[in-house]
C-alpha positions as CSV (number, residue, x, y, z in Angstrom):
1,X,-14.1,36.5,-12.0
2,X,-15.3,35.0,-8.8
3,X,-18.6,33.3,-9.0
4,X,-21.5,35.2,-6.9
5,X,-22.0,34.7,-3.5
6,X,-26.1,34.6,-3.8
7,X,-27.3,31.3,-2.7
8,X,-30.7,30.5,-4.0
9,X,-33.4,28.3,-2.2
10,X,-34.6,25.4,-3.4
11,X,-37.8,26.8,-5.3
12,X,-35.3,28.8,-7.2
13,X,-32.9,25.8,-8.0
14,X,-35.4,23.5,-9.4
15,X,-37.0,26.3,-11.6
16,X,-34.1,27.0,-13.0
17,X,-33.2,23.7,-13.9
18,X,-36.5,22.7,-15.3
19,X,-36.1,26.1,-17.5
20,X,-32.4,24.9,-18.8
21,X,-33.8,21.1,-19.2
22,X,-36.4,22.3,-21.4
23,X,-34.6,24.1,-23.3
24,X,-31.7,21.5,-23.5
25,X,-34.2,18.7,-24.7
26,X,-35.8,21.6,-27.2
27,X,-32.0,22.1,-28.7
28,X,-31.2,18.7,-28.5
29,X,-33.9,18.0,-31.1
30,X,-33.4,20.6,-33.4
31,X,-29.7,20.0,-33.5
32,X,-29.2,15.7,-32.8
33,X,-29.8,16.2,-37.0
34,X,-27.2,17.9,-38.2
35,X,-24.8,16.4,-35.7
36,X,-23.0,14.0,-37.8
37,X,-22.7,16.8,-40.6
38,X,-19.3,16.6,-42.1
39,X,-18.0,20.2,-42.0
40,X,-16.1,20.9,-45.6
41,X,-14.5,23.8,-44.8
42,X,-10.8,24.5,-43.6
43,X,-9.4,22.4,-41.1
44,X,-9.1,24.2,-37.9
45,X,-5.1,25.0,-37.1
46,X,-3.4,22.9,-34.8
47,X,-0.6,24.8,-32.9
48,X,2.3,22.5,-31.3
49,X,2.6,22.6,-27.4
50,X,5.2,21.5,-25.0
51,X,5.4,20.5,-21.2
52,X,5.5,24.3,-20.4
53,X,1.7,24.8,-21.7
54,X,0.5,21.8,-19.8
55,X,1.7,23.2,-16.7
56,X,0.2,26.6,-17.0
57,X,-2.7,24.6,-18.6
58,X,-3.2,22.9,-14.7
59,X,-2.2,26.8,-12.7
60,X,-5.2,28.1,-14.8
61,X,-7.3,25.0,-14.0
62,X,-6.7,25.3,-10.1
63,X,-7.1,28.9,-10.5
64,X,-10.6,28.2,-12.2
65,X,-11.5,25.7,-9.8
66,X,-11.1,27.8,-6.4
67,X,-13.0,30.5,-8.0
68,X,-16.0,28.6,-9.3
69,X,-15.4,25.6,-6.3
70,X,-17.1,23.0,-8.3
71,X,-15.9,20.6,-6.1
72,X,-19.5,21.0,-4.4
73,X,-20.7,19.9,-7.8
74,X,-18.9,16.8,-7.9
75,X,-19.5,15.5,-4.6
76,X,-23.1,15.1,-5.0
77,X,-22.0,13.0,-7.9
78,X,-19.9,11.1,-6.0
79,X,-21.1,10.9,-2.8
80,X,-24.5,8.6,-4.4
81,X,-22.1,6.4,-6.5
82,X,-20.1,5.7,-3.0
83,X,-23.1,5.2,-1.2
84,X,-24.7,2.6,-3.5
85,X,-20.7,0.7,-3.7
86,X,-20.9,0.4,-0.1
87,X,-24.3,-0.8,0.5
88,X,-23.8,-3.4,-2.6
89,X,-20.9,-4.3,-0.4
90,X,-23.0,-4.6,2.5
91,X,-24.9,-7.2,1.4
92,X,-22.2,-9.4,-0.6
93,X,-19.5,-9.1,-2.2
94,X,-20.6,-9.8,-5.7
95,X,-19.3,-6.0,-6.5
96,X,-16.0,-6.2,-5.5
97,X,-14.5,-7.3,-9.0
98,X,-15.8,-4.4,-10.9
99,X,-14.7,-1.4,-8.3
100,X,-11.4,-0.8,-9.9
101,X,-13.1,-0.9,-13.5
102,X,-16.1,1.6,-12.0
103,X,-13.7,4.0,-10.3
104,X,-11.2,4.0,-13.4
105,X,-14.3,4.2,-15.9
106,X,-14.2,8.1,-14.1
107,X,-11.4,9.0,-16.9
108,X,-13.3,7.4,-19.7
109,X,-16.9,9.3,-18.7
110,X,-14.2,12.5,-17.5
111,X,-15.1,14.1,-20.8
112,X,-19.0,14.5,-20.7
113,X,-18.9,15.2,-16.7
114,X,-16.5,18.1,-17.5
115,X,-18.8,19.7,-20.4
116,X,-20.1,21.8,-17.6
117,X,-16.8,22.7,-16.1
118,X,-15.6,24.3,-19.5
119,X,-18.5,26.5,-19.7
120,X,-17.9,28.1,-16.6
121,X,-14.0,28.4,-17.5
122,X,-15.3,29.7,-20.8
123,X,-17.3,32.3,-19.1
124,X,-14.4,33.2,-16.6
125,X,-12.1,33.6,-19.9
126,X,-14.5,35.8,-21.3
127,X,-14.6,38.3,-17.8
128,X,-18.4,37.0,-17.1
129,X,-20.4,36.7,-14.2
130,X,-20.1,32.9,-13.0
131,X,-22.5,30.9,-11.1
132,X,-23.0,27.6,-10.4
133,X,-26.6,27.7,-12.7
134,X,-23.9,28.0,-15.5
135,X,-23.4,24.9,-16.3
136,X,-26.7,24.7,-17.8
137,X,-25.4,26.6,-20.3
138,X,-24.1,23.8,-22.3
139,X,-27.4,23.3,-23.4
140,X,-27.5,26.7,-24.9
141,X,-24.3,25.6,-27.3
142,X,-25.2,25.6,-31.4
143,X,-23.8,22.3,-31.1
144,X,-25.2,20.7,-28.1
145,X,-26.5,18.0,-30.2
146,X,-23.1,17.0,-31.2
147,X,-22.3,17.1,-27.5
148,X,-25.0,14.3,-26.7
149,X,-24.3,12.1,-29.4
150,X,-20.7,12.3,-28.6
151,X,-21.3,11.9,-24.7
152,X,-23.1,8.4,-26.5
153,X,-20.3,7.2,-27.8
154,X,-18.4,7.8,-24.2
155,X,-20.9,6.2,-22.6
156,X,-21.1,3.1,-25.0
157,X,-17.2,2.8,-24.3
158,X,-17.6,2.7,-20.7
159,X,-20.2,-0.1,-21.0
160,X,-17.5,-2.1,-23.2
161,X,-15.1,-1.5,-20.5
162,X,-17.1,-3.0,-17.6
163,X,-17.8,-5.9,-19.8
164,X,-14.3,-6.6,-20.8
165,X,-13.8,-6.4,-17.2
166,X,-16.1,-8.8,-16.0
167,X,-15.4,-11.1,-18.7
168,X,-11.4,-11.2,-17.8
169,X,-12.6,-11.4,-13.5
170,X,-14.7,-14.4,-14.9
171,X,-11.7,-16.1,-16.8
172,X,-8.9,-15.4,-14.4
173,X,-10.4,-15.8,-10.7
174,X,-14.2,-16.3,-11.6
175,X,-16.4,-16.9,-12.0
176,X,-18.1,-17.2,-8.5
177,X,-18.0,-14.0,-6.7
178,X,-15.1,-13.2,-4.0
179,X,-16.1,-15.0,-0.5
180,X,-14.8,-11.6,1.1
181,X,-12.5,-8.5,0.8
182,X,-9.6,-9.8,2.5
183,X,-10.0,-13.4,0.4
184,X,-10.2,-11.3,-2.9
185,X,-7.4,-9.0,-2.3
186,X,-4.9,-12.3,-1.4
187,X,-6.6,-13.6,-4.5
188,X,-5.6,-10.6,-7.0
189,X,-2.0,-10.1,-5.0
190,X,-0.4,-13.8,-4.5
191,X,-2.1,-15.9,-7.1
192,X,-0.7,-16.3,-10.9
193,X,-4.6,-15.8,-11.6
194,X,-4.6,-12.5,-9.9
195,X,-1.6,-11.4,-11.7
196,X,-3.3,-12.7,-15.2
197,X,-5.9,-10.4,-14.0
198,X,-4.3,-7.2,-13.3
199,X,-2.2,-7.7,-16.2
200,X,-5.1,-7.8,-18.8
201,X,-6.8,-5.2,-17.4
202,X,-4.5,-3.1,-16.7
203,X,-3.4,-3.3,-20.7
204,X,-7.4,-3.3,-22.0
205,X,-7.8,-0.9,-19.8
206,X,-4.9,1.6,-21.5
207,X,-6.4,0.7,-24.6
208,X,-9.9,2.3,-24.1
209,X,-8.3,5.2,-22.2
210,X,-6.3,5.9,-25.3
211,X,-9.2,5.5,-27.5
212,X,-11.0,8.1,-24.9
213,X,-7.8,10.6,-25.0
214,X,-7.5,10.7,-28.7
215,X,-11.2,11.5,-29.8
216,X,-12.0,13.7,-26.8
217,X,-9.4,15.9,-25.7
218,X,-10.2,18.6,-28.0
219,X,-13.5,17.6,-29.5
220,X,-15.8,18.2,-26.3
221,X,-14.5,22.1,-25.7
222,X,-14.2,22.4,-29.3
223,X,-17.9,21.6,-29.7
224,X,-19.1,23.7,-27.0
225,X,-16.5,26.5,-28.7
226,X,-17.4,26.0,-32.2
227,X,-20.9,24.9,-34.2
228,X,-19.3,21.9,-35.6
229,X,-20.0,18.5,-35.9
230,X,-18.9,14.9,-34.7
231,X,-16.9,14.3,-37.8
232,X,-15.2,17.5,-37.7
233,X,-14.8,17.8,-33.7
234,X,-13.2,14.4,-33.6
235,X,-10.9,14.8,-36.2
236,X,-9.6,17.7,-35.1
237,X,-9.1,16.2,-31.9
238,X,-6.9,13.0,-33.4
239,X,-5.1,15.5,-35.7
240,X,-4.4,17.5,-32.4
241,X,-2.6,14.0,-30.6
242,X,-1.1,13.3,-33.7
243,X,0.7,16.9,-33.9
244,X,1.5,16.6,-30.1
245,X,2.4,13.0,-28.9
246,X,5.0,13.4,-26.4
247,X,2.2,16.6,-24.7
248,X,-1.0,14.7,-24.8
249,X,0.9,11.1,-23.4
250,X,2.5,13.3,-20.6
251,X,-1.6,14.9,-20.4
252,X,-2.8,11.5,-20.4
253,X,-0.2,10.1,-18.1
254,X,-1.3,13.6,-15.1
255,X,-5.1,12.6,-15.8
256,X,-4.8,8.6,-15.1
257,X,-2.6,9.8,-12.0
258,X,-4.8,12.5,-10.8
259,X,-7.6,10.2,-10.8
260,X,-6.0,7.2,-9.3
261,X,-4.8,9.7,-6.7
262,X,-8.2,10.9,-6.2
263,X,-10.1,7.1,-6.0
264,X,-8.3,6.1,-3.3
265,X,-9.9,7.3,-0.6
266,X,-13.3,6.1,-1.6
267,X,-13.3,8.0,-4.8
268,X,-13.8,11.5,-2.4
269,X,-10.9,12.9,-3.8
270,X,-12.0,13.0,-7.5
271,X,-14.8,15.8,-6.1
272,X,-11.4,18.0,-6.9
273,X,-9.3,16.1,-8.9
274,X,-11.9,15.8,-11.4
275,X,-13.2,20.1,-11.7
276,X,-9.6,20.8,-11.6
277,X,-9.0,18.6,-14.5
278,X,-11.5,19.4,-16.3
279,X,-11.2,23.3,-16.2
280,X,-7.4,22.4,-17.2
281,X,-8.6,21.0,-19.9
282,X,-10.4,24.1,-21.3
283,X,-7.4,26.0,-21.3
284,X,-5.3,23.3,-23.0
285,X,-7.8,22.8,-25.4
286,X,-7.1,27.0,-26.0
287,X,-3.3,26.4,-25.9
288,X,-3.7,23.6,-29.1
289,X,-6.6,25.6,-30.6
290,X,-6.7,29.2,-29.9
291,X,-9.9,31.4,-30.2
């Protein structure tokens, strides 16, 4: 179902928003308790899926996304994130080691900026009325604070991420910052230093994209799906990669592509790589765990 075409003014926006804040920091509390509760019963069923499922998985994605056109939603995102890069740039070049980590740090923080996304695509499954204001609605999930504390644990691997990388910069061709663009590019391409580099991180990097993949690709849908908890979310989510290798290292492979596609040009092109994504994720999270 298409989303509505009413566009509210600004007055309407922010009151809305405060409303869904307020009630998102009065869930939050009442749930950020019983987040970590192990959930004894049943382990949810895990159902085997092939290349075939993650292909529909990405027509229903693209289908979600030019319904809903979150892209909107993402490029006021992005388009602050650019801004500061640039003017950091303008003044030095001190930030030009860490632009690859920040713009590939977009698939390890994927998960909690698409929370949003799979409410809408949960709303669209369901034949409801969508609108932007939606994705609010996250807050309204019984597990929402399972959702925070998880979107934590995200956030503290992004923050290892950016350290590891600064830490190998400042071994391989640190530790004083680049002199300029053009001196730090020849640097990275045509030195055994810049190769040492891109090596290591290129293979840290897998390693916390991996760690991401396997404890999120189920458990963030599954907790706005399900009242359940970290334990149980996360799990379920391993148990899912471990039933379905070869389909979530092919999933994993489309997502670091997608978004490498999309950072190029000065990370605009996540504003759709990233809602279509993360709607397609939804729906494979359906495919592996249906309702």
């Amino acid at each position: 179902m298409a989303m509505q075409n009413h566009i509210r003014n600004p007055i309407e926006w922010a009151w809305d928003s405060l409303k869904h804040t307020g009630h998102a920091a009065e869930t939050a509390t009442q749930a950020l308790g019983g987040a970590m509760d192990v959930n004894h019963g049943a382990p949810a069923t895990i159902r085997t899926i092939g290349t075939a499922d993650l292909r529909e998985a990405l027509r229903q994605g693209l289908r979600d996304f030019e319904a809903c056109r979150t892209d909107v939603i993402f490029l006021c995102l992005i388009y602050p994130i650019v801004g500061i890069v640039l003017s950091r740039l303008a003044y030095g070049h001190g930030m030009l080691p860490l632009i690859f980590p920040l713009a590939s740090g977009f698939a390890l923080m994927g998960p909690v900026f698409a929370v949003g996304l799979y409410e809408l695509s949960r709303r669209r499954e369901r034949g409801l009325t969508v609108t932007w204001g939606d994705v609010f609605g996250v807050a309204r999930a019984p597990a929402f604070g399972s959702i925070l504390m998880l979107g934590g644990v995200l956030l503290a691997i992004f923050i290892a991420w950016e350290a590891s990388a600064y830490v190998i910069y400042e071994l391989t061709l640190g530790p004083e910052p680049p002199v300029s663009i053009e001196a730090f590019l020849h640097d990275v391409f045509t030195t055994p230093a810049g190769w040492t580099m891109m090596a290591a991180g290129m293979g840290v990097g897998f390693l916390f994209a991996l760690l991401v993949l396997v404890i999120s690709v189920v458990s963030f849908p599954m907790l706005l799906d399900r009242n359940a908890g970290i334990y149980t979310a996360v799990s379920t989510s391993v148990r899912a990669v471990l039933a379905n290798p070869r389909a979530m290292a092919t999933w994993g492979l489309i997502v670091a592509l997608g978004l490498l596609l999309g950072a190029l040009p000065l990370l605009v092109g996540l504003a759709i790589v990233m809602p279509v994504l993360g709607h397609a994720t939804w729906h494979l999270y359906r495919k592996v765990l249906p309702a």
